[in-house]
PyMOL Python script that loads the backbone (N, CA, C, O; Angstrom):
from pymol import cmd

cmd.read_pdbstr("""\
ATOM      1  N   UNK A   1     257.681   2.969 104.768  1.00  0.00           N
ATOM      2  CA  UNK A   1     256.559   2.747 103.873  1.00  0.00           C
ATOM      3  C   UNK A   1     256.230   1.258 103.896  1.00  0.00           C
ATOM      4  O   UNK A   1     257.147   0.545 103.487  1.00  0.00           O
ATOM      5  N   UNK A   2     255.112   0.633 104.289  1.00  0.00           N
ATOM      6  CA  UNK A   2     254.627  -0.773 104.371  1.00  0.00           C
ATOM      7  C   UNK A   2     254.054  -0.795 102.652  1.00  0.00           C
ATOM      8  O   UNK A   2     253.917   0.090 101.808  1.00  0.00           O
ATOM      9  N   UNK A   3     253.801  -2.392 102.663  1.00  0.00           N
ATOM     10  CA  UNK A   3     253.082  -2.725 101.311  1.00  0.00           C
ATOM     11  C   UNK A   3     252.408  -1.911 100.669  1.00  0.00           C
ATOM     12  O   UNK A   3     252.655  -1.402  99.575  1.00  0.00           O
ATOM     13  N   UNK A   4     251.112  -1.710 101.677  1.00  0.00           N
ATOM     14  CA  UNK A   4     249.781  -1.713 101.152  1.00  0.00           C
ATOM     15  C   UNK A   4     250.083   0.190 100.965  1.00  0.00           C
ATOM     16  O   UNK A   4     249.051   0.833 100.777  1.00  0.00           O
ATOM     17  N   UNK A   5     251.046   0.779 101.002  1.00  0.00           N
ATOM     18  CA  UNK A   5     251.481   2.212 100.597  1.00  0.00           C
ATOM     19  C   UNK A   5     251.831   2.102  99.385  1.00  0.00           C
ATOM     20  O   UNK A   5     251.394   2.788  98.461  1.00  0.00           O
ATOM     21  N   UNK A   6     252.834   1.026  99.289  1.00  0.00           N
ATOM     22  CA  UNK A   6     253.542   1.324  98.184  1.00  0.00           C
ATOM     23  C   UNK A   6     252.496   0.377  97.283  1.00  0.00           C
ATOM     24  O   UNK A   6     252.964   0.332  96.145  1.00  0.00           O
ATOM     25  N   UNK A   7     251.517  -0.234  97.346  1.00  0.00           N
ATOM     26  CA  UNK A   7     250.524  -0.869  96.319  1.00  0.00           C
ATOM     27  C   UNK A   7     249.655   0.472  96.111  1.00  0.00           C
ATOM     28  O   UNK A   7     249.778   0.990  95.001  1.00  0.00           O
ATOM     29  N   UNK A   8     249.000   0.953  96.810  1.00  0.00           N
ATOM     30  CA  UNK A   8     248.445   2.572  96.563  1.00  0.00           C
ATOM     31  C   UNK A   8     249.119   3.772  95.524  1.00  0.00           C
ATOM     32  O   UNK A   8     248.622   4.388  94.581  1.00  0.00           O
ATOM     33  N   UNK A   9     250.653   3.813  96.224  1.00  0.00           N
ATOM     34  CA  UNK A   9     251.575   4.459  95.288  1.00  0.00           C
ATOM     35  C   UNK A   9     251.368   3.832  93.878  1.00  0.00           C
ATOM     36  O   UNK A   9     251.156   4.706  93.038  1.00  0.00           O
ATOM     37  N   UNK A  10     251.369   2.640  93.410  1.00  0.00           N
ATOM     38  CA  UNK A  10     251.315   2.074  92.437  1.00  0.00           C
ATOM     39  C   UNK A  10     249.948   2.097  91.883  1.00  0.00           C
ATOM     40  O   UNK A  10     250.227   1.725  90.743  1.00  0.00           O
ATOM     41  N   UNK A  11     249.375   2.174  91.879  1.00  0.00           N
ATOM     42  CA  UNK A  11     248.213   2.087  91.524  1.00  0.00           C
ATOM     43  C   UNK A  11     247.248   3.822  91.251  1.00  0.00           C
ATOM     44  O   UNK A  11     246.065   3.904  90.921  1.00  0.00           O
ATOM     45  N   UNK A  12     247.941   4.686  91.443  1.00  0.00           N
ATOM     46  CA  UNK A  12     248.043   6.135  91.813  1.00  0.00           C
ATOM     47  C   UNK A  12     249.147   6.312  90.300  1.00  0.00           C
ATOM     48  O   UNK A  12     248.740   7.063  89.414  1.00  0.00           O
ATOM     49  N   UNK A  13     250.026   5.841  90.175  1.00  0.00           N
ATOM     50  CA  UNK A  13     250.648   5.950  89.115  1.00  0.00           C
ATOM     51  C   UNK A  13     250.508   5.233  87.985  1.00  0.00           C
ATOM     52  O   UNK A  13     250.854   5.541  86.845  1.00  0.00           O
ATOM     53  N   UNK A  14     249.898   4.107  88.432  1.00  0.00           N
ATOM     54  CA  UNK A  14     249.071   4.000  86.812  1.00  0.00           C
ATOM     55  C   UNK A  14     248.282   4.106  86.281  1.00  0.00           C
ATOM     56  O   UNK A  14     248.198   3.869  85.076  1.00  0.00           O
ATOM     57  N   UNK A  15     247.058   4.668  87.301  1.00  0.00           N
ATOM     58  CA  UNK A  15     246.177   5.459  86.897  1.00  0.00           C
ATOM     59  C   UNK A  15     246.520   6.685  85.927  1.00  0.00           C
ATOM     60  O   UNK A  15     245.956   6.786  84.838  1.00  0.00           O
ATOM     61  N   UNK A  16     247.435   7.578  86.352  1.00  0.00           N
ATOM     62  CA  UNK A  16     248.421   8.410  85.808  1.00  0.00           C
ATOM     63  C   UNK A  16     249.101   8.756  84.311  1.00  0.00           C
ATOM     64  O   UNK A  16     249.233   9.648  83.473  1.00  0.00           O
ATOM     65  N   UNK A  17     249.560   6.801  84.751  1.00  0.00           N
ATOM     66  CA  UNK A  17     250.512   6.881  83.235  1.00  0.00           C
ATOM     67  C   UNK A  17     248.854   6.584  82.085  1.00  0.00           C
ATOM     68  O   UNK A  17     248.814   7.234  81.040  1.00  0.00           O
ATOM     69  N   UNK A  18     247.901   5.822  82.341  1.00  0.00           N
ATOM     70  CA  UNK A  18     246.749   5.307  81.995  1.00  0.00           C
ATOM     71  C   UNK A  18     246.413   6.511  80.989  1.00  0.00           C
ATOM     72  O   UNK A  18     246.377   6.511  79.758  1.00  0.00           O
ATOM     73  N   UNK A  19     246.122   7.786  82.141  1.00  0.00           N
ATOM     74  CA  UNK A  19     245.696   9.340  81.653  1.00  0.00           C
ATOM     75  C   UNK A  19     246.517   9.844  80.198  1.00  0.00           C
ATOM     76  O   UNK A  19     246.123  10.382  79.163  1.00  0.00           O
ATOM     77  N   UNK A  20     247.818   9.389  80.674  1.00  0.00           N
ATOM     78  CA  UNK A  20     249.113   9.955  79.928  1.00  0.00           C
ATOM     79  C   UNK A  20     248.826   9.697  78.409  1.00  0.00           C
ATOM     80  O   UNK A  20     248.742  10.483  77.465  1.00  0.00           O
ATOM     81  N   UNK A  21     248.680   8.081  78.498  1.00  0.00           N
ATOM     82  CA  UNK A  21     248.696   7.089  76.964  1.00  0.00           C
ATOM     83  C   UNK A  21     247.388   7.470  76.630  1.00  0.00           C
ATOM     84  O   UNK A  21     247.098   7.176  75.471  1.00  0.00           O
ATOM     85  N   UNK A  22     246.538   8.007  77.248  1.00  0.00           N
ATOM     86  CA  UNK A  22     245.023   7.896  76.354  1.00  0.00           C
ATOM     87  C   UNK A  22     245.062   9.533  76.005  1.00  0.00           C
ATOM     88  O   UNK A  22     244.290   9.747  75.071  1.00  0.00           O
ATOM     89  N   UNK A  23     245.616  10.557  76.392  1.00  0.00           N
ATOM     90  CA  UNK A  23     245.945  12.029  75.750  1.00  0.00           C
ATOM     91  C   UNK A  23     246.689  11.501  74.847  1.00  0.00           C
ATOM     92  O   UNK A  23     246.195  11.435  73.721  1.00  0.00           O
ATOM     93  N   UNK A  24     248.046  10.984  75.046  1.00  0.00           N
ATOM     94  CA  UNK A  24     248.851  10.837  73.705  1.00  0.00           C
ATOM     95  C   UNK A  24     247.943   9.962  72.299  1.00  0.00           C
ATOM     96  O   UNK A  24     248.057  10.411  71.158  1.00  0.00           O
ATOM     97  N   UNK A  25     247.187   8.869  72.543  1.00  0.00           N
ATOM     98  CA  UNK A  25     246.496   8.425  71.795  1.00  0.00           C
ATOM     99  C   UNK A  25     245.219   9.496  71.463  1.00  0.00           C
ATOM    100  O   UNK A  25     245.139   9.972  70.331  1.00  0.00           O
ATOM    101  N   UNK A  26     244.507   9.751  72.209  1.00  0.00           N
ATOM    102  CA  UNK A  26     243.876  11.404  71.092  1.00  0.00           C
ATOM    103  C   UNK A  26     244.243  12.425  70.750  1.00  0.00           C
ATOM    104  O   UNK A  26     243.653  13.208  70.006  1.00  0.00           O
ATOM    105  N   UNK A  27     245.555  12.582  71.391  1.00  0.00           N
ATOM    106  CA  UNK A  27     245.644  14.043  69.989  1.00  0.00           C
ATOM    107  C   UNK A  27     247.224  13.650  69.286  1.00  0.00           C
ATOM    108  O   UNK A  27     248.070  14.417  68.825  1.00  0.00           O
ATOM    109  N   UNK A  28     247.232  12.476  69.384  1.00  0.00           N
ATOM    110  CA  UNK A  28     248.860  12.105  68.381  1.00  0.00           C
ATOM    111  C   UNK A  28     249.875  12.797  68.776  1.00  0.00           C
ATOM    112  O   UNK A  28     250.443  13.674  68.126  1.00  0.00           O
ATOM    113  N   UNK A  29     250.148  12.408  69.907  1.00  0.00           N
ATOM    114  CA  UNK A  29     251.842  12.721  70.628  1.00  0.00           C
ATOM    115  C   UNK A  29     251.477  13.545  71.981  1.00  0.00           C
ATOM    116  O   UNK A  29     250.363  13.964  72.297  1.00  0.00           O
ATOM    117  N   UNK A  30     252.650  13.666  72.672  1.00  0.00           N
ATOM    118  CA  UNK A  30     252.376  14.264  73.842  1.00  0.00           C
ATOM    119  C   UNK A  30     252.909  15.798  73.801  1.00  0.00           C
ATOM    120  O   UNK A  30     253.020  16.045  72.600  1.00  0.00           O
ATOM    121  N   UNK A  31     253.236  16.778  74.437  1.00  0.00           N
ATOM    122  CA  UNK A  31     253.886  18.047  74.628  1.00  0.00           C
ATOM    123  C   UNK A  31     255.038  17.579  75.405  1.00  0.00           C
ATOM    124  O   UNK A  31     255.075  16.381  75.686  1.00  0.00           O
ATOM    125  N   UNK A  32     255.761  18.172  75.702  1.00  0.00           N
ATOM    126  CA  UNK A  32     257.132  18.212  76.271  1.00  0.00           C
ATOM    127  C   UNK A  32     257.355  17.693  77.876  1.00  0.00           C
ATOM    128  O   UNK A  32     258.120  16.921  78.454  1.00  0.00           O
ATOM    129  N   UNK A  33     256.191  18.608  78.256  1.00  0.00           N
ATOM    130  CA  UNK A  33     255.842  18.527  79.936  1.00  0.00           C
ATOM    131  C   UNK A  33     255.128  16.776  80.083  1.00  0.00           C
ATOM    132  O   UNK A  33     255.594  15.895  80.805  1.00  0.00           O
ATOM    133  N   UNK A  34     254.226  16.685  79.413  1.00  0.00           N
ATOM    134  CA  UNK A  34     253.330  15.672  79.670  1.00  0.00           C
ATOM    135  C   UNK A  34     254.776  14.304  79.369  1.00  0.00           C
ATOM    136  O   UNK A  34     254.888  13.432  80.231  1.00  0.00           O
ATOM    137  N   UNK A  35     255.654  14.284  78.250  1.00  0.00           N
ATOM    138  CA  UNK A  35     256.397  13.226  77.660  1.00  0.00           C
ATOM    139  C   UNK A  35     257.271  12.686  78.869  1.00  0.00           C
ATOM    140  O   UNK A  35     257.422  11.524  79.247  1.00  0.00           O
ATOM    141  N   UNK A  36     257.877  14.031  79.432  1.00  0.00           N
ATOM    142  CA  UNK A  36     258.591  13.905  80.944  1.00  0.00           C
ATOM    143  C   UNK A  36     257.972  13.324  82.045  1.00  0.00           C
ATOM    144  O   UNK A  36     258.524  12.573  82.848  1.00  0.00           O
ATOM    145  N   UNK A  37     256.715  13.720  82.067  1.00  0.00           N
ATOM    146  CA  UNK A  37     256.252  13.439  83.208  1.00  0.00           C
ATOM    147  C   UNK A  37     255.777  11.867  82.975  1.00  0.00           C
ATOM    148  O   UNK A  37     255.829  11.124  83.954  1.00  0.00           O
ATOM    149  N   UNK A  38     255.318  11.345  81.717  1.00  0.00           N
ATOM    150  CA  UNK A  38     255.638  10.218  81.776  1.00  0.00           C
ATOM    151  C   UNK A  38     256.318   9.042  81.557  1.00  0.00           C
ATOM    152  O   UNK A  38     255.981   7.862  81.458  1.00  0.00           O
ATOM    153  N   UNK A  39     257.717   9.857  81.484  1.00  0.00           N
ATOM    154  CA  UNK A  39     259.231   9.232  81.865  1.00  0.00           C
ATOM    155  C   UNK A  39     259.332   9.082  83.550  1.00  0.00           C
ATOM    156  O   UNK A  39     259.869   8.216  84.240  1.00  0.00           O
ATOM    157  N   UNK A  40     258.546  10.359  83.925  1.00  0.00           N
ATOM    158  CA  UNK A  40     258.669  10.217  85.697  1.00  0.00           C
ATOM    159  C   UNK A  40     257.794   9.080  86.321  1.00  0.00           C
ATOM    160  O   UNK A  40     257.978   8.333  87.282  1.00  0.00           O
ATOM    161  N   UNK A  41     256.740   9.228  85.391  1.00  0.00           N
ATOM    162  CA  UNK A  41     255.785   8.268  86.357  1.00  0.00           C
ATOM    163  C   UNK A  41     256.321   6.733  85.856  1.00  0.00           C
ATOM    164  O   UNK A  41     255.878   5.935  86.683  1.00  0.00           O
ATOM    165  N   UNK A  42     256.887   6.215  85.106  1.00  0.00           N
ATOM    166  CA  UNK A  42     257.115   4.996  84.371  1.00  0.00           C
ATOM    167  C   UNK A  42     258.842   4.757  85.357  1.00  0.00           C
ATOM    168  O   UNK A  42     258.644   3.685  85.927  1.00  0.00           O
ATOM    169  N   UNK A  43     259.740   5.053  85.608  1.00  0.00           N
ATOM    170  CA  UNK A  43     260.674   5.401  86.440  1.00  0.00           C
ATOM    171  C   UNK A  43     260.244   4.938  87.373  1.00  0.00           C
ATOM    172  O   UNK A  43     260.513   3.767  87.638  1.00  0.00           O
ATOM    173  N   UNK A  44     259.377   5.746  88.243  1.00  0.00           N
ATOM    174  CA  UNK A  44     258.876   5.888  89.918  1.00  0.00           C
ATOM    175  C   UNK A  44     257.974   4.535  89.751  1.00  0.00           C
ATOM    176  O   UNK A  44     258.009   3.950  90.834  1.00  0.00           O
ATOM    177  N   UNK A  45     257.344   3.963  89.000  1.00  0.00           N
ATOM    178  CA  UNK A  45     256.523   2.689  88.755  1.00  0.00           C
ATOM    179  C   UNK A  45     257.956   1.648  89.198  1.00  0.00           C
ATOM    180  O   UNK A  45     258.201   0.940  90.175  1.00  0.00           O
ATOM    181  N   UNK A  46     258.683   1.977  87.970  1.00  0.00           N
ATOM    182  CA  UNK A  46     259.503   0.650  88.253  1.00  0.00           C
ATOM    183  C   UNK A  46     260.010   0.748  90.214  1.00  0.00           C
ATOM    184  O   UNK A  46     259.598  -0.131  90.971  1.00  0.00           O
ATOM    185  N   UNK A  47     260.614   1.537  90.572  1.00  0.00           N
ATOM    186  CA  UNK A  47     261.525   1.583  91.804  1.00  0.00           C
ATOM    187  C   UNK A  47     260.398   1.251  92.562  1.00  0.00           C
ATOM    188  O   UNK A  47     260.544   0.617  93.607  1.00  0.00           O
ATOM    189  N   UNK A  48     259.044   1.675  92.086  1.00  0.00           N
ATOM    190  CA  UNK A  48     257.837   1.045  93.525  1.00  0.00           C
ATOM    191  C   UNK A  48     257.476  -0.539  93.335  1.00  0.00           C
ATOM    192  O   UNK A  48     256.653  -1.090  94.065  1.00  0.00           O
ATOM    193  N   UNK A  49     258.012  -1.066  92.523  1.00  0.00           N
ATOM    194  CA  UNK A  49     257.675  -2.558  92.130  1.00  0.00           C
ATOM    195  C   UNK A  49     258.792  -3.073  92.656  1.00  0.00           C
ATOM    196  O   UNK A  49     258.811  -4.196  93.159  1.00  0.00           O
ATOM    197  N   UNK A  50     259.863  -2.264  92.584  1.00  0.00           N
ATOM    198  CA  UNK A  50     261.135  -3.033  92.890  1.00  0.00           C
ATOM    199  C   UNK A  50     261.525  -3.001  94.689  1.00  0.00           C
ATOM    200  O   UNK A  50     262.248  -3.698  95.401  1.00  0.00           O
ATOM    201  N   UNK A  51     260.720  -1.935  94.913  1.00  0.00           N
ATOM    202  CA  UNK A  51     260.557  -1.778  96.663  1.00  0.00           C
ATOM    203  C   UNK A  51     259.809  -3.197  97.363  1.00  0.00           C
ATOM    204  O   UNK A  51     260.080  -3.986  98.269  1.00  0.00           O
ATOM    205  N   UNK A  52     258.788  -3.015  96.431  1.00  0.00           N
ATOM    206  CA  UNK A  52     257.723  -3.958  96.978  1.00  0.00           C
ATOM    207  C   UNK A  52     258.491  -5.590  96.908  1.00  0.00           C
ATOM    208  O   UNK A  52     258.428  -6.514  97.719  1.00  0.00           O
ATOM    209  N   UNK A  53     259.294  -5.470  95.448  1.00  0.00           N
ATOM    210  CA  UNK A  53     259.987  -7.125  95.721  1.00  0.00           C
ATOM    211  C   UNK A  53     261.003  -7.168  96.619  1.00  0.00           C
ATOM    212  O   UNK A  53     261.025  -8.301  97.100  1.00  0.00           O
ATOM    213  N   UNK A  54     261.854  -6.483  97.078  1.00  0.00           N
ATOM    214  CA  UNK A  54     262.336  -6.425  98.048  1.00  0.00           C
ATOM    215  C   UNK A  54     261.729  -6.528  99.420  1.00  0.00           C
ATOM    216  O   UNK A  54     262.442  -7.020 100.294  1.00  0.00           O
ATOM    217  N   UNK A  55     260.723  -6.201  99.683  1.00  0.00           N
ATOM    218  CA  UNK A  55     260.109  -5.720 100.914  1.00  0.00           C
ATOM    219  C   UNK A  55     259.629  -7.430 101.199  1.00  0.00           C
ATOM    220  O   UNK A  55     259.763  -8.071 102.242  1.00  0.00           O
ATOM    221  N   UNK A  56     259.093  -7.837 100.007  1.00  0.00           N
ATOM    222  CA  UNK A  56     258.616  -9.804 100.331  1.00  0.00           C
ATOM    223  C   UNK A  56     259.789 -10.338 100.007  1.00  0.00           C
ATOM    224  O   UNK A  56     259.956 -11.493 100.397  1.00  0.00           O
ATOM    225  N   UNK A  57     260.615  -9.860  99.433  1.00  0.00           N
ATOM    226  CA  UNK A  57     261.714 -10.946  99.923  1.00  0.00           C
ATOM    227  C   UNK A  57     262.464 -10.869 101.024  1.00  0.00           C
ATOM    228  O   UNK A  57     263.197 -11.835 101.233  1.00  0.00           O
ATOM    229  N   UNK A  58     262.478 -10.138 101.652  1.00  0.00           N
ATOM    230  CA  UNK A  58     262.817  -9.737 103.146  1.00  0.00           C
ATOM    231  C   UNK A  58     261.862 -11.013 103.922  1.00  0.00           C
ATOM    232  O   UNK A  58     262.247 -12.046 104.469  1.00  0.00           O
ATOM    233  N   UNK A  59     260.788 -10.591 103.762  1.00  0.00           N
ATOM    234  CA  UNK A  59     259.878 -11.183 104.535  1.00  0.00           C
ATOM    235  C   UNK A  59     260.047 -12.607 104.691  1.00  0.00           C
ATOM    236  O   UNK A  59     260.183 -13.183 105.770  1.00  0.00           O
ATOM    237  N   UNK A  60     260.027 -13.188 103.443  1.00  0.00           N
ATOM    238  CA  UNK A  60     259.957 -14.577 103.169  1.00  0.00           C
ATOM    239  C   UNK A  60     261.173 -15.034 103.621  1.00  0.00           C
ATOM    240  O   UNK A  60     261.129 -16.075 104.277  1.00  0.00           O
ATOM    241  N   UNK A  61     262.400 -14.454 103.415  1.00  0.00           N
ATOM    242  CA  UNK A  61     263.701 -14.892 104.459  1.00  0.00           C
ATOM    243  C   UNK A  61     264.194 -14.682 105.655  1.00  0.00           C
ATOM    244  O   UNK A  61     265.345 -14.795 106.076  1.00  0.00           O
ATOM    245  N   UNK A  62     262.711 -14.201 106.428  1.00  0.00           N
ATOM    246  CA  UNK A  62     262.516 -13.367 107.627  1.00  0.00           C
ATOM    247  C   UNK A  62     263.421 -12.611 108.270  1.00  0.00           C
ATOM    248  O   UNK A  62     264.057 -12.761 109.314  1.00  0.00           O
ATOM    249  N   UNK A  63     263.332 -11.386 107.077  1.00  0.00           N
ATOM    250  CA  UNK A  63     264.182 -10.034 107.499  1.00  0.00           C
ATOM    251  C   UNK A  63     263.623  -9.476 107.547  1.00  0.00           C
ATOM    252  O   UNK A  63     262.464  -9.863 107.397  1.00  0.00           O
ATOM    253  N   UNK A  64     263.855  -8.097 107.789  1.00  0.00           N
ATOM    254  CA  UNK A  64     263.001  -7.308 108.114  1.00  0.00           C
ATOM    255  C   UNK A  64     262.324  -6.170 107.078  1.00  0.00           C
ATOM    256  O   UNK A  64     262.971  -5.160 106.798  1.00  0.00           O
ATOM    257  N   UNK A  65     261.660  -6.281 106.806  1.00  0.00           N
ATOM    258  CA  UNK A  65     261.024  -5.773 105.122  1.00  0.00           C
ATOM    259  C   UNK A  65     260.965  -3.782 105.152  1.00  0.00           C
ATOM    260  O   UNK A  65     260.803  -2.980 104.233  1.00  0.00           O
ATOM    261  N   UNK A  66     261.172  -3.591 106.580  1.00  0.00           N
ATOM    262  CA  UNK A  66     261.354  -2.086 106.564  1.00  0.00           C
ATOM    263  C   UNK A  66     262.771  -1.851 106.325  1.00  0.00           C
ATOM    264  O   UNK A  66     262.958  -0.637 106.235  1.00  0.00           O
ATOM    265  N   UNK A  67     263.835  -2.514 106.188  1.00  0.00           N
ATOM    266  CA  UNK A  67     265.270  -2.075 105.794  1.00  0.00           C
ATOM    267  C   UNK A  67     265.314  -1.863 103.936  1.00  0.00           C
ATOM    268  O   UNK A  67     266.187  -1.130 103.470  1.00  0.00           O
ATOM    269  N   UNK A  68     264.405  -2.499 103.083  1.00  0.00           N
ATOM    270  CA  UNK A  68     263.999  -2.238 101.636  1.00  0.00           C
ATOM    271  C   UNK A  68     264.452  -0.826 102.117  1.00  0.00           C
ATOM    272  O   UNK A  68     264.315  -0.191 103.162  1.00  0.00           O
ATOM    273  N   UNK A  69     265.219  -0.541 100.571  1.00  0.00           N
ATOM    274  CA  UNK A  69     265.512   0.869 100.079  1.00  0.00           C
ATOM    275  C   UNK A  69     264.925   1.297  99.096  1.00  0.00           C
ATOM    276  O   UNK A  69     264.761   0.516  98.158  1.00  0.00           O
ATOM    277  N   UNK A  70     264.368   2.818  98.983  1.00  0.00           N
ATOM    278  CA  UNK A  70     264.260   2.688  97.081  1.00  0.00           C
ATOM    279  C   UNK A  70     265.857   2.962  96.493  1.00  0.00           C
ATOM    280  O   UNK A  70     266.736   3.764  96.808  1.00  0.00           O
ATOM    281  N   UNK A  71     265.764   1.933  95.535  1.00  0.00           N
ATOM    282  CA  UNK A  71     267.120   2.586  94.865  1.00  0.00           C
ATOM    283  C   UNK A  71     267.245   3.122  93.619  1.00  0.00           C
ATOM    284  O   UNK A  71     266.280   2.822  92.916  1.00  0.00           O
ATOM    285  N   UNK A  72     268.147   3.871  93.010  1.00  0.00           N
ATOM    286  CA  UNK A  72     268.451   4.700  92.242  1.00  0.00           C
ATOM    287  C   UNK A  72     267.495   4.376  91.304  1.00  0.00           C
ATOM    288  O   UNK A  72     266.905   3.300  91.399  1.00  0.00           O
ATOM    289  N   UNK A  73     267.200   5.328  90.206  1.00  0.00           N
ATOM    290  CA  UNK A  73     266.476   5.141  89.364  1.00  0.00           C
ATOM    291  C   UNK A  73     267.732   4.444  87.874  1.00  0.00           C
ATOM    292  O   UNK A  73     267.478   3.641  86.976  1.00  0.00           O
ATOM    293  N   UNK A  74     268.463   4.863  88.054  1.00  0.00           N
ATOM    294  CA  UNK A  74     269.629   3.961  87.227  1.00  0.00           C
ATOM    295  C   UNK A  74     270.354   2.784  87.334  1.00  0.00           C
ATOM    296  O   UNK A  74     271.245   2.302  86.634  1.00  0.00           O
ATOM    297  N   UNK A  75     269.605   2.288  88.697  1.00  0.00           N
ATOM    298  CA  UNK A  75     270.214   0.791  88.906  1.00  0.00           C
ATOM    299  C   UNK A  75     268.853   0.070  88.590  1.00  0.00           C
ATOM    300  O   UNK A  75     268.801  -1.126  88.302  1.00  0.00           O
ATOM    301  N   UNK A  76     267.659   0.968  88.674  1.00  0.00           N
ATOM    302  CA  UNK A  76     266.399  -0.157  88.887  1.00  0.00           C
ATOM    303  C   UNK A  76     266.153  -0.233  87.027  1.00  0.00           C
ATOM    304  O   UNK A  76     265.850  -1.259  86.419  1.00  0.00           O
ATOM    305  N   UNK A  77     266.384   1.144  86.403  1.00  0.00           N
ATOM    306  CA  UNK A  77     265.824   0.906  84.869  1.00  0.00           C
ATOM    307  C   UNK A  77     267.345   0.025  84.284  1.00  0.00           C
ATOM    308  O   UNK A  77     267.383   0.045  83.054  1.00  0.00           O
ATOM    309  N   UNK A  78     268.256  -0.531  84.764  1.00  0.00           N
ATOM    310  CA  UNK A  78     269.470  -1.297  84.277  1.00  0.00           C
ATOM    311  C   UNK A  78     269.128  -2.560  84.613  1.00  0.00           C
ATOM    312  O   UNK A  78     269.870  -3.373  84.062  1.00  0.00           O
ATOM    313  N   UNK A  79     268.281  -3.059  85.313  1.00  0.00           N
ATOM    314  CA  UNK A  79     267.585  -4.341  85.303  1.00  0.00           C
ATOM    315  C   UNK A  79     267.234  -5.003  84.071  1.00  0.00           C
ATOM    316  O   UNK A  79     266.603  -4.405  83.200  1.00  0.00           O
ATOM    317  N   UNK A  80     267.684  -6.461  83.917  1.00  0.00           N
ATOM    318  CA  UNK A  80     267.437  -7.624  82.463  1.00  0.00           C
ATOM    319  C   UNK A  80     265.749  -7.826  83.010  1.00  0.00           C
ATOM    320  O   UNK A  80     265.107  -7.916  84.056  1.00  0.00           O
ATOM    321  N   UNK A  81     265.544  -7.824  81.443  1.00  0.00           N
ATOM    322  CA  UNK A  81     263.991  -8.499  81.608  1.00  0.00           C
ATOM    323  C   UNK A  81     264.274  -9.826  81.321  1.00  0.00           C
ATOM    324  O   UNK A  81     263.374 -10.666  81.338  1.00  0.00           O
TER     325      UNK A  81
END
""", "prot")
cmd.dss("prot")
cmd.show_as("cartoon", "prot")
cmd.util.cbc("prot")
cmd.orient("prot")
């Protein structure tokens, strides 16, 4: 997966989560399915941000930016802000 995929991917999912917060903001809360799914899309956001910083920091220390992994979704949401 190059950048400009995983900037698409991203941008595809926040369009998404966008949909998510403006249902939950008109009818006051989400359903069960919709709450999950935007636990999924907020998850899959982070690991595609965290691909992408990997992928330029490869670059910039001229490695090779296709060895980026996605990784776990429990190592990427255990990240300090």
């Amino acid at each position: 997966m190059d950048d400009r995929s995983i900037i698409e991917d991203i941008g595809d999912l926040v369009e998404e989560e966008k949909r998510l917060r403006a249902r939950h903001e008109a009818t006051e809360g989400l359903g069960d399915d919709d709450r999950a799914r935007l636990q999924e899309v907020e998850e899959r956001l982070d690991q595609c941000w965290d691909l992408l910083r990997q992928r330029r920091a490869a670059e910039e220390y001229q490695r090779d930016p296709d060895e980026a992994q996605v990784r776990p979704v429990s190592e990427v949401e255990g990240y300090r802000q």
